[in-house]
C-alpha positions as CSV (number, residue, x, y, z in Angstrom):
1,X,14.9,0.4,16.6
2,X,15.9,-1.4,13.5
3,X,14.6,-4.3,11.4
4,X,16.7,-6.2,8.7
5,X,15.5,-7.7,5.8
6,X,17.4,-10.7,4.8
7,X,16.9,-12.7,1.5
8,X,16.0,-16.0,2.3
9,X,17.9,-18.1,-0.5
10,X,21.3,-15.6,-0.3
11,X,20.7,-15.0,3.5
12,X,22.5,-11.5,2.7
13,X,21.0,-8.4,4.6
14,X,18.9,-6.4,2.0
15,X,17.8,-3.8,3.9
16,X,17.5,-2.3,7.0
17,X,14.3,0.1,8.3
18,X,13.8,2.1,11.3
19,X,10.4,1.6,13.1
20,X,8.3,4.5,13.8
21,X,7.1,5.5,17.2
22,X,4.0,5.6,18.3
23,X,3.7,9.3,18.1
24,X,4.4,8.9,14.5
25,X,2.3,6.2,13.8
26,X,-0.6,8.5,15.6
27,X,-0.2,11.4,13.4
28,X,-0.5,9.1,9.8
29,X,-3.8,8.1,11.6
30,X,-4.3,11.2,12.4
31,X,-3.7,12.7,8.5
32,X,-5.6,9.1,7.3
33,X,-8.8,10.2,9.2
34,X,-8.3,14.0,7.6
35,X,-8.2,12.1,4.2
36,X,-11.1,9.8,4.4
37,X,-13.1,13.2,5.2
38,X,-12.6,14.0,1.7
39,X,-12.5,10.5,-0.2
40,X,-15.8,10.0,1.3
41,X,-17.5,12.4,-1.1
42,X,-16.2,10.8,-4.1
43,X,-18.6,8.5,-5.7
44,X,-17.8,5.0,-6.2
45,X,-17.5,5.8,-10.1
46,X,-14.9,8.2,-9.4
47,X,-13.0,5.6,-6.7
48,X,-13.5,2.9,-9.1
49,X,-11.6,5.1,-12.0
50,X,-8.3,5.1,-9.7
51,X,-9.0,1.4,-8.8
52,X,-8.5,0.7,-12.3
53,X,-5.8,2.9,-12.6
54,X,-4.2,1.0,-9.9
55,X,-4.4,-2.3,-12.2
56,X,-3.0,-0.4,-15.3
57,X,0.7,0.3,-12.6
58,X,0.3,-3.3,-11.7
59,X,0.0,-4.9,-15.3
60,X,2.4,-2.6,-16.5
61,X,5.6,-3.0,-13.8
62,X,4.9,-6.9,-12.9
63,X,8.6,-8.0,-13.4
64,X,9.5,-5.1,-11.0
65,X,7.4,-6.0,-8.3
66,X,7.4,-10.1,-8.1
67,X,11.7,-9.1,-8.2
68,X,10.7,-7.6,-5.0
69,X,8.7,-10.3,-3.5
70,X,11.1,-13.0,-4.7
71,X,13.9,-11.1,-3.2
72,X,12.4,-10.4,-0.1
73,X,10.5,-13.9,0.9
74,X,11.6,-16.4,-1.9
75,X,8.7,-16.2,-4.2
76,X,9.4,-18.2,-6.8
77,X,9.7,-15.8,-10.3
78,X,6.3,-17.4,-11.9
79,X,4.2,-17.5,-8.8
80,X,5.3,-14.0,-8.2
81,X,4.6,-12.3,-12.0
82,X,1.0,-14.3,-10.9
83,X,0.9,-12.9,-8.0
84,X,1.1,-9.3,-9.1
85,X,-1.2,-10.2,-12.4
86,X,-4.2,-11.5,-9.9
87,X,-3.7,-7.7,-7.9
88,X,-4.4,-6.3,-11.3
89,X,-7.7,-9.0,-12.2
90,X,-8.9,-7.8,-8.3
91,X,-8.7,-4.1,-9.4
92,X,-10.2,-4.7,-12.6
93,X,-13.5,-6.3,-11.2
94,X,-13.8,-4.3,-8.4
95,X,-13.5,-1.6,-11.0
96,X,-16.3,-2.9,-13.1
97,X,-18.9,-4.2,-10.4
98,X,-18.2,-2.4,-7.3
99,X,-20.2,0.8,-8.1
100,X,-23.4,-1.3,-8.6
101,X,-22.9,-3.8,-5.6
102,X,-22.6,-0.3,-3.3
103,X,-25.4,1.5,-5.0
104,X,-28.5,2.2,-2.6
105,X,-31.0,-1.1,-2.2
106,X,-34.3,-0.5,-2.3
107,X,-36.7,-2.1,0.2
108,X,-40.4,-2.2,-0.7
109,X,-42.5,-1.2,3.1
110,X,-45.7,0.8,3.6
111,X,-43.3,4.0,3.7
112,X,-43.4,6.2,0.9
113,X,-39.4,5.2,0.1
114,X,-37.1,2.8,2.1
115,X,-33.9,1.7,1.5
116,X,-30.3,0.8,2.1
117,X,-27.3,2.9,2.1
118,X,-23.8,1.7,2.6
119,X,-21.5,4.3,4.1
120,X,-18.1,3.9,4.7
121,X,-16.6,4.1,8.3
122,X,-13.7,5.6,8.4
123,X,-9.5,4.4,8.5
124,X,-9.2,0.8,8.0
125,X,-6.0,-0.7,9.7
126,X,-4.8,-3.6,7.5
127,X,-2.5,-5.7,9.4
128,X,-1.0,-8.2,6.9
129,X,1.3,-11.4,6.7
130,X,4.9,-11.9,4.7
131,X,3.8,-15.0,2.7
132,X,1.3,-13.5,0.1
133,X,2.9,-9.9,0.5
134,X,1.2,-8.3,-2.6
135,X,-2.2,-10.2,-3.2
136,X,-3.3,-10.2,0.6
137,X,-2.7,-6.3,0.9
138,X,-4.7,-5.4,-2.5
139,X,-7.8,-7.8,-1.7
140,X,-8.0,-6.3,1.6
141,X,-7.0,-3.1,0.5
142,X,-9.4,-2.3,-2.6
143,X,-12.8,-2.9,-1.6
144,X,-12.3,-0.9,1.4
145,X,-11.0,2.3,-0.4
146,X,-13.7,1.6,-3.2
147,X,-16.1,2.0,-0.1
148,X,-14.9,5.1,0.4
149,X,-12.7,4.3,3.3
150,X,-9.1,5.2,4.1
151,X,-6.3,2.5,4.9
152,X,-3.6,2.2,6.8
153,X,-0.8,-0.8,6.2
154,X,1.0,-2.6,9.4
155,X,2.7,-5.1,7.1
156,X,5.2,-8.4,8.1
157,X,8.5,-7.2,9.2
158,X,10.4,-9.5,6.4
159,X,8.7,-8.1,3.6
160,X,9.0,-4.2,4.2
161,X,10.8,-3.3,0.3
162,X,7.2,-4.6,-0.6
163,X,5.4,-2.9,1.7
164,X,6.9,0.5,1.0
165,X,6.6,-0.5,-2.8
166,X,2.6,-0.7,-2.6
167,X,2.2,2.9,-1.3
168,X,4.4,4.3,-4.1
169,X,1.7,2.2,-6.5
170,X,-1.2,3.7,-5.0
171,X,0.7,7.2,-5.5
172,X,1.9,6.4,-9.3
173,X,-2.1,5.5,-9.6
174,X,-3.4,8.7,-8.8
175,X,-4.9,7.9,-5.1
176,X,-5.3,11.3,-2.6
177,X,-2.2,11.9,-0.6
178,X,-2.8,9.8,3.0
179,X,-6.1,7.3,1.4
180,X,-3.3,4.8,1.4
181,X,-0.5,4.9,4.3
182,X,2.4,2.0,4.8
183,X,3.5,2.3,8.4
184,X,6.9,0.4,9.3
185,X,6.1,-0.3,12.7
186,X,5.9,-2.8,15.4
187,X,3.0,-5.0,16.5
188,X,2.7,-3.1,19.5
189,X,2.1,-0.1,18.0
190,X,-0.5,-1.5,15.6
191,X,-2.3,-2.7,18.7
192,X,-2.0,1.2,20.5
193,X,-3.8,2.3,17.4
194,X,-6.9,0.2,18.0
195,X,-7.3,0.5,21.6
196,X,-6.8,4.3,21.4
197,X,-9.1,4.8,19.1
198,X,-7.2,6.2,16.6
199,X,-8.7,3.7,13.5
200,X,-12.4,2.8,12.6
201,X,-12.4,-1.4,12.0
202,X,-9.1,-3.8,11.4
203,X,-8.9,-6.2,9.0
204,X,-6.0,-9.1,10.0
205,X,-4.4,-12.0,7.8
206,X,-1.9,-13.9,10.3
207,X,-2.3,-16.8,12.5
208,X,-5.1,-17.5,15.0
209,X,-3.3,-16.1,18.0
210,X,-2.1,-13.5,16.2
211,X,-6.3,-12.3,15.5
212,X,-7.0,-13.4,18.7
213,X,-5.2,-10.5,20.6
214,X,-6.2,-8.3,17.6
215,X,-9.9,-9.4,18.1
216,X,-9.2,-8.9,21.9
217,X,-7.9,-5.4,21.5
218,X,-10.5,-4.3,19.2
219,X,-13.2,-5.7,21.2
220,X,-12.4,-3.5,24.0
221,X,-13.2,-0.4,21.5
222,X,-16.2,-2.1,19.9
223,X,-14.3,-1.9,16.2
224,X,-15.1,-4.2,13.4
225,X,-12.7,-6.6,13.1
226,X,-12.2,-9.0,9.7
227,X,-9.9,-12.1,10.6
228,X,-8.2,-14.5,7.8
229,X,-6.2,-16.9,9.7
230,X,-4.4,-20.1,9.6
231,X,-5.8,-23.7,8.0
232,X,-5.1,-27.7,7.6
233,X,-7.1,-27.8,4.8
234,X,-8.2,-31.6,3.8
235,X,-7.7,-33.1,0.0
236,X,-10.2,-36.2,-0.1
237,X,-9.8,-38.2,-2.6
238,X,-12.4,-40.5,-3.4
239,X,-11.5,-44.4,-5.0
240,X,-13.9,-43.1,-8.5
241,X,-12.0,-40.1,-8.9
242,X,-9.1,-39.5,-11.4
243,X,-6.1,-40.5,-9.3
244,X,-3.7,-38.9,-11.7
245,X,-5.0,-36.0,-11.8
246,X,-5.8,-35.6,-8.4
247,X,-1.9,-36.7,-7.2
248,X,-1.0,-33.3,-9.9
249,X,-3.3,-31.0,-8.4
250,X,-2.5,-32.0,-4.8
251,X,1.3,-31.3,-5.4
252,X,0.2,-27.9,-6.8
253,X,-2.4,-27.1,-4.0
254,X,0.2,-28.4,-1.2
255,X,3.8,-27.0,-2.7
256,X,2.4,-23.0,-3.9
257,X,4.5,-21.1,-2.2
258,X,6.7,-23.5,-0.5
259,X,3.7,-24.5,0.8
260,X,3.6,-21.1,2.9
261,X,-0.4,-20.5,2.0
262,X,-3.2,-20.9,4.7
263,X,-5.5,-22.2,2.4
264,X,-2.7,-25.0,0.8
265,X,-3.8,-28.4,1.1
266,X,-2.5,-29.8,4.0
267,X,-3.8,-33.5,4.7
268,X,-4.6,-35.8,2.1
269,X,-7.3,-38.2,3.0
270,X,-8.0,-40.9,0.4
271,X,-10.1,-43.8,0.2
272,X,-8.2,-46.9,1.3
273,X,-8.6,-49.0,-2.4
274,X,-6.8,-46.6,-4.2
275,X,-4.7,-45.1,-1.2
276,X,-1.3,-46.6,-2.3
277,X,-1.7,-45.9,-6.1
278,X,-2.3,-42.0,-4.9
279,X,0.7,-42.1,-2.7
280,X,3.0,-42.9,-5.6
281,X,1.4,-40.7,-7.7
282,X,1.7,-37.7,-5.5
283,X,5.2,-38.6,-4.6
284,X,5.9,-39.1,-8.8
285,X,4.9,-35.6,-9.2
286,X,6.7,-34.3,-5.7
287,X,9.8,-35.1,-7.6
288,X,9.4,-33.7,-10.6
289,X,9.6,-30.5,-8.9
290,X,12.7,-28.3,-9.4
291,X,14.1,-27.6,-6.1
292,X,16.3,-24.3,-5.6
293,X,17.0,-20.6,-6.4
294,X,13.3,-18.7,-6.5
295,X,14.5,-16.3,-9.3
296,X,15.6,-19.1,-11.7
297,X,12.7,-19.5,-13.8
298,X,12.8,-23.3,-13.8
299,X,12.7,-23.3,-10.0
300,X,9.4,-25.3,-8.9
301,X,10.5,-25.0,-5.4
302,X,12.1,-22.0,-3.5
303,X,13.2,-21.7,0.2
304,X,11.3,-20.9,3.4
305,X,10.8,-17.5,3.9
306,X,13.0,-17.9,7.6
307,X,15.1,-19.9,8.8
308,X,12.6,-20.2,12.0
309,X,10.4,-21.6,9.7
310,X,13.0,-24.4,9.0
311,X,13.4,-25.1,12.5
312,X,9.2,-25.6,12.8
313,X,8.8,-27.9,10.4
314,X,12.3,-30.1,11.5
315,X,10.0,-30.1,14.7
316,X,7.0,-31.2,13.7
317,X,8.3,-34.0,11.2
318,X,10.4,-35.6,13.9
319,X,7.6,-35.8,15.8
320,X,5.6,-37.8,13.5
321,X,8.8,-40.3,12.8
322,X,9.0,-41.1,16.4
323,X,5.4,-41.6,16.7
324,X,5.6,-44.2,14.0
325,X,5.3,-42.5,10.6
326,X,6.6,-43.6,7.6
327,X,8.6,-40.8,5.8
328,X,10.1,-40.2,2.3
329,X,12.2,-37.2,1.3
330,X,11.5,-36.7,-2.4
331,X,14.5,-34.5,-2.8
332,X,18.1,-33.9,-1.6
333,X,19.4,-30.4,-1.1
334,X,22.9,-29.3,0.3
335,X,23.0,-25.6,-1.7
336,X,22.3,-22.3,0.4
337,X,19.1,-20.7,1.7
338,X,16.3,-22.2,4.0
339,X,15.6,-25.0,2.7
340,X,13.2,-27.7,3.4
341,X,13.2,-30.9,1.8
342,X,9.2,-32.2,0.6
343,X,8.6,-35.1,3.2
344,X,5.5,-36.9,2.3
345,X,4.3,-38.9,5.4
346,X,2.1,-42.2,5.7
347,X,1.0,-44.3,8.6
348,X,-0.1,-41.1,10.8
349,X,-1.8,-40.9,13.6
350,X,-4.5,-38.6,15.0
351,X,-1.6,-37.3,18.1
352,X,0.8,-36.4,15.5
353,X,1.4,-32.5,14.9
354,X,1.7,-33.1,11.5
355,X,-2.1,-33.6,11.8
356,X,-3.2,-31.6,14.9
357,X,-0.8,-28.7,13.8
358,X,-0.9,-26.3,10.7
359,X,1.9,-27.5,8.8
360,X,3.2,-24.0,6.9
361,X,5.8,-25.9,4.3
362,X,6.2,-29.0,1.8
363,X,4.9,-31.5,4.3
364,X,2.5,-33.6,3.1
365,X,0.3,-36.3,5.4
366,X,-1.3,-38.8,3.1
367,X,-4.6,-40.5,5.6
368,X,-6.9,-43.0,4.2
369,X,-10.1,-43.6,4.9
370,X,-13.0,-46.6,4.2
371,X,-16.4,-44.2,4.6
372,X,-17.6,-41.0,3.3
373,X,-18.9,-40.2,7.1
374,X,-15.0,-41.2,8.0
375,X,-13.7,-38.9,5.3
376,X,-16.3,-36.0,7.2
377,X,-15.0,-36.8,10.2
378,X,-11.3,-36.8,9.8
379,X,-11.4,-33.6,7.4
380,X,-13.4,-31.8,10.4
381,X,-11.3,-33.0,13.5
382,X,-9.1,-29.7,13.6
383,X,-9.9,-26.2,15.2
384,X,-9.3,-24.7,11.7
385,X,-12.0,-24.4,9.0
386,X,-11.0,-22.2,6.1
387,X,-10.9,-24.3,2.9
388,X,-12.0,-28.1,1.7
389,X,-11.3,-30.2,-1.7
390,X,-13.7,-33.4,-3.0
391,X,-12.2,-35.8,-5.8
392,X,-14.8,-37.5,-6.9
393,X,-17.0,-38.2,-10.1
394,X,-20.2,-38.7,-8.4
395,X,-21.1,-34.7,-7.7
396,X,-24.0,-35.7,-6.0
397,X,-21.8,-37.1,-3.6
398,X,-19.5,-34.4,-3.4
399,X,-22.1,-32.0,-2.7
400,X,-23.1,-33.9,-0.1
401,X,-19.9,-34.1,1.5
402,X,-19.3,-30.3,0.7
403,X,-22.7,-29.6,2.8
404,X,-20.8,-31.2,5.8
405,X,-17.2,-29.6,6.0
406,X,-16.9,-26.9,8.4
407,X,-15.0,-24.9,6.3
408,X,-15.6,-21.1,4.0
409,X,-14.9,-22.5,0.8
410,X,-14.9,-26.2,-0.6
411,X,-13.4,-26.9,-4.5
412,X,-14.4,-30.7,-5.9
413,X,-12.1,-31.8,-8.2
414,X,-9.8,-28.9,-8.0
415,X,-7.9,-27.0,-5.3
416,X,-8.7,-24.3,-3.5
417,X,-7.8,-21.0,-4.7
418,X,-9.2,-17.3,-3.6
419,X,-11.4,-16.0,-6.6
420,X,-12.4,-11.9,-6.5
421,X,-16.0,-12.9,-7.8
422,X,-16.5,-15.5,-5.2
423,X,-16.5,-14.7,-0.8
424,X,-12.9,-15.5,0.9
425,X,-12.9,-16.4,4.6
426,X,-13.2,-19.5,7.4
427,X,-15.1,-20.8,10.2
428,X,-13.5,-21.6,13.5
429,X,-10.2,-21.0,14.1
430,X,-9.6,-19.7,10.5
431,X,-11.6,-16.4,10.9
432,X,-14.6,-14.3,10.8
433,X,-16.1,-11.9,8.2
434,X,-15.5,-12.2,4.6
435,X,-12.8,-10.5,1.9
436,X,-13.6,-10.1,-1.8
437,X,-16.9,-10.6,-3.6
438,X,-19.6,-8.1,-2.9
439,X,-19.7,-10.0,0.6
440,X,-16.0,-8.6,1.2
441,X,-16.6,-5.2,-0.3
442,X,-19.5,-4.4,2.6
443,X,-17.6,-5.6,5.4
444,X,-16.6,-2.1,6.3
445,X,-19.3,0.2,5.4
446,X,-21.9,1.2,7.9
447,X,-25.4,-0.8,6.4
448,X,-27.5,2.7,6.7
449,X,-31.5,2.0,6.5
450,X,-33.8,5.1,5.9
451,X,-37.1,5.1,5.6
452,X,-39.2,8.2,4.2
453,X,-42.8,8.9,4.9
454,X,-44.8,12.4,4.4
């Protein structure tokens, strides 16, 4: 069977890739397990070398690869050269901190010697999404090689040029043959290889039902599983906040990447005295945005990355309009590509998918709100919990309001953005287990305790 890749602003056929079978996706496992028997014995120090070395490939080629990743899923040029420059930063502090963070603990008991080892498992499936194709495969990817584990990449179907790209990096860097494997295969033969057994622990970035029958699967076979998936992230914007500032950051945090993120901003929920001067503000900067072809370097705004995609978010916006929302289209657009106008919505209500729904695009639901315990409350009221922003200038107040999101990560007065040095992951329906940090480097390592007496 054969895939296409199609460029979503041309909508010309790229490529097209055969899928492996099953057989064949068995026997990379197969060689992937062979190769973690010897990557094992390498000591972090001499992991961490390649891991650098890995950066150096990155730094070096960034045009190449974000021309890949604009190509392939409409990345606009700047956010992709970013994109590709925050791979390297990931390799280069895993580099310089992951040997300590996986160096023995000691434990002080009435032995003679105790402590902690941290062992790797074994092949770490990595089944990734389309919409970050470069940064979500390196985050998940590094600190589970520099564990000593082996990985095997199931990428998105739409992004395969990239996919195929990243093996040839690890290859230029140095890595063993089969430490790092890209298989072009289906989701059902992803799932084969965790419920035969054939990999150690799966780590998935991809939407909640997408980990829930990767969860299921990998339950069945007792394998550790690490989940990031979807988010409405809330914005709230307090009336002593800078309402400028805030109305710039909130176009940022809801329009990077076409607003194809999981943790973009997705509602904004402001304090009812300042409501309508935020509204205009946000919907000032909305237009400044440059609205067309991702590899023009003035483009602020590229296409979806599938025309489906289109198609969800028509949905989900004439919903709100019949249910009563107020609409305004900040731009016009008749050129090719799968476009979606920015639509900033007012006057929602709590049935609106809009505001039940994750909203992956430039849709933007403005909310207001007359209490802090309102604020908590409407920022909680959806299954998802990955990510939370606080505008305010009183930080004992926005600590206070950060205590009570049910979310992994809250920014006040900024957006949130994933940070190597700081742990990645959500609560709910947004995930389990953690990526990056020390937190996301010991997710797949067996925590060994041994305890010596005479």
């Amino acid at each position: 069977m054969k895939i296409r890749s199609i460029n979503p602003f041309s909508e010309e056929i790229i490529q097209e890739y055969e899928l492996v079978s099953f057989e064949q996706a068995a026997q990379a496992a197969s060689e992937a397990k062979e190769a973690f028997l010897k990557w094992r014995t390498n000591t972090p120090a001499q992991r961490a070398w390649l891991i650098r070395s890995l950066a150096h490939v990155l730094e070096d080629k960034k045009e190449e690869f974000a021309r890949i990743m604009t190509m392939e899923m409409g990345k606009i040029r700047r956010e992709a050269i970013a994109e590709v420059e925050k791979c390297a930063w990931l390799c280069n502090y895993y580099a310089q901190e992951g040997p300590t963070a996986l160096m023995p603990e000691p434990i002080y008991t009435e032995a003679m010697k105790s402590y902690v080892r941290f062992d790797p498992i074994g092949v770490v499936l990595a089944i990734m999404p389309w919409n970050f194709p470069f940064w979500q495969v390196f985050r998940a990817a590094v600190p589970a090689m520099l564990a000593g584990n082996t990985v095997i990449l199931k990428h998105a179907s739409n992004v395969l040029g990239c996919a195929l790209k990243i093996e040839e990096i690890f290859q230029e860097a140095g890595f063993p043959e089969n430490t790092f494997r890209t298989l072009i295969a289906s989701s059902t033969v992803a799932l084969r290889l965790i419920d035969e057994d054939l990999v150690d622990g799966v780590t998935l970035t991809g939407s909640a039902q997408a980990g829930s029958k990767v969860a299921e699967t990998a339950g069945r076979r007792i394998k550790k599983v690490v989940l990031e998936l979807g988010g409405s992230d809330p914005f709230i914007v307090f009336a002593d906040a800078d309402i400028k500032k805030a109305a710039s950051v909130a176009v940022t945090a809801r329009m990077l990447n076409a607003g194809q993120s999981c943790i973009a901003a997705k509602r904004f929920i402001v304090e009812r005295p300042k409501f309508e001067k935020f509204r205009d503000e946000f919907i000032k900067e909305m237009k400044k945005l440059r609205i067309g072809d991702p590899a023009d370097p003035d483009t602020g705004l590229g296409p979806m990355a599938r025309a489906d995609f289109v198609a969800d978010l028509d949905r989900q916006l004439q919903d709100a309009v019949e249910k009563g929302a107020d609409v305004v289209r900040t731009h016009e657009y008749s050129g090719p590509g799968y476009m979606f106008a920015p639509a900033v919505v007012t006057n929602t209500g709590p049935d609106m998918e809009v505001i039940r729904e994750e909203t992956f695009g430039p849709i933007a639901p403005i909310i207001p709100f007359d209490t802090v315990e309102e604020a908590i409350e409407i920022a909680n009221s959806t299954p998802y919990g990955l990510g939370g922003a606080v505008w305010t200038s009183d930080l004992k107040r926005a600590e206070i309001v950060a205590a009570n999101l049910d979310c992994g990560a809250v920014a006040v007065n900024d957006m949130v953005k994933s940070d190597p040095r700081m742990p990645f992951g959500g609560t709910k329906k947004s995930g389990m287990g953690r990526e990056l940090s020390h937190y996301g480097l010991k997710e797949f390592v067996n925590i060994k305790s041994v305890v010596l007496k005479k």
